[in-house]
C-alpha positions in Angstrom: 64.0 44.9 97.4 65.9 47.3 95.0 69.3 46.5 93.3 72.0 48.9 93.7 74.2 49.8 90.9 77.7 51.1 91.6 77.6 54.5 89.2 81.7 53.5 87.2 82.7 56.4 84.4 83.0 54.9 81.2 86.7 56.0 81.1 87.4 54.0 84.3 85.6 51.0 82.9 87.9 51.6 79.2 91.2 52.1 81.9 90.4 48.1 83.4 90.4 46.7 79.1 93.0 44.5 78.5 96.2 47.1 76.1 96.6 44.3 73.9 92.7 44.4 73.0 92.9 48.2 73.1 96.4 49.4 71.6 95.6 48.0 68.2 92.5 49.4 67.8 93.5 53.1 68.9 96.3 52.7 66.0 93.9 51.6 63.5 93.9 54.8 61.3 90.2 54.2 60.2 89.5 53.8 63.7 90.6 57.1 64.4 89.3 58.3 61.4 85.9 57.6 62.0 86.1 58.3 65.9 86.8 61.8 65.5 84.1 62.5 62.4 81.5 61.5 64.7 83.2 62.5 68.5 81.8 65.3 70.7 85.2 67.0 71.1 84.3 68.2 75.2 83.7 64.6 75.8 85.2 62.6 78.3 85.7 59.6 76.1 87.0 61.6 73.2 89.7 62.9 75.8 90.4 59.4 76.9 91.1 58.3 72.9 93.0 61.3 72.5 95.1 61.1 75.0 95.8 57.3 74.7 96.5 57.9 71.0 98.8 60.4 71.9 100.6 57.9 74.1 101.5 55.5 71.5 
């Protein structure tokens, strides 16, 4: 008997995260800093910081 695994994008799965554990991190400047130095820019995650940096 197998297990099945429901397949979730990692950017759903970052959507469910508490803001209040979240928002301060994104506006951490090292943080962002250090995300982008090592981000692959076509990446969906990289899009999803991007985006909900641009938000703030």
């Amino acid at each position: 008997m197998g297990y099945q695994v429901a397949y979730r994008p990692l950017t759903d799965i970052l959507d469910d995260l508490d803001p209040a554990l979240v928002n301060p991190i994104l506006a951490n400047k090292r943080f962002q800093t250090l995300f982008h130095a090592n981000a692959t820019p076509d990446n969906a995650v990289t899009k999803w910081v991007d985006t909900r940096i641009a938000q703030r």
